[in-house]
N, C-alpha and C positions, 0 to 999 in steps of 0.2 A: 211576257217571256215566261215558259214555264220548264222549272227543271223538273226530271224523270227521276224517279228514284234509281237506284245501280241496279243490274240485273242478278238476281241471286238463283238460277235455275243450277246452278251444278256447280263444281268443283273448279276454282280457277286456275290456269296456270300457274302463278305463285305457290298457292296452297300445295299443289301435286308436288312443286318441287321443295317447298317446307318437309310435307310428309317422307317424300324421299331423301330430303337432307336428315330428319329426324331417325326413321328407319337406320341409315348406314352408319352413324354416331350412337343408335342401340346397339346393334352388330357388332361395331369397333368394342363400345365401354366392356360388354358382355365376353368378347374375346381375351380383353385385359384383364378381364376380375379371372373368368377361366385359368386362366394360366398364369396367375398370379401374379403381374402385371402391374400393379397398382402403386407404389411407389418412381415418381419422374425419376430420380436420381439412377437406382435402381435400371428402370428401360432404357437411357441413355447411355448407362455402361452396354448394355448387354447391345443394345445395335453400334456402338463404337466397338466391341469383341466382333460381332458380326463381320462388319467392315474391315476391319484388320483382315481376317480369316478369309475374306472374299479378297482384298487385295492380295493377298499372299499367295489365294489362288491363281488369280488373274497371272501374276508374274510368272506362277511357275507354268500356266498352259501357253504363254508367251515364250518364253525358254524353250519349250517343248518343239512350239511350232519351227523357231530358228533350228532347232535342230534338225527336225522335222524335211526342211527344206537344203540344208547342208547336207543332209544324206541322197536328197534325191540328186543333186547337181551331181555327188560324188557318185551315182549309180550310173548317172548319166557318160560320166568319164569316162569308169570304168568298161562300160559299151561300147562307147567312142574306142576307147584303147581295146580291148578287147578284138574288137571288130576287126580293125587295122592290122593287128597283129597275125590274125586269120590269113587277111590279104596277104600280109607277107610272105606268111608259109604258102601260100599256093603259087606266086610269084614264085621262090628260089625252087 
């Protein structure tokens, strides 16, 4: 029985996706030191601030849209009523 040594001709799968986990954890560190970043404490407020700020959003284009849709029912009536009332006048 004879074993083969491993095939060493190129770049394995694993290796590619090391390199590529490597790469984007450079990217990420380098984006944190940029912008000053570097305390955990610190980045956990500011994306809990984030968050707030985005819920807060969320609610109010939520709001918006109920309104949004309350106006159209009522433009709708108003049509409807409007309409009718036409008929009226050309009836009498």
């Amino acid at each position: 029985m004879s074993v083969s040594p491993p095939i060493t001709g190129g770049p394995t799968l694993f290796s590619e996706r090391f390199i590529r986990f490597l790469k984007k954890a450079a990217k990420t560190l380098n984006f944190l030191i940029e912008n000053g970043l570097t305390d955990y404490n610190e980045l956990t407020a500011q994306v809990e601030q984030a968050s707030a700020e985005f819920e807060a959003a969320f609610c109010t284009i939520k709001q918006l849209e109920a309104q949004m849709v309350e106006i159209a029912q009522l433009k709708t009536c108003l049509l409807y009523t409007s309409d009718a009332a036409d008929e009226e006048d050309r009836v009498d």
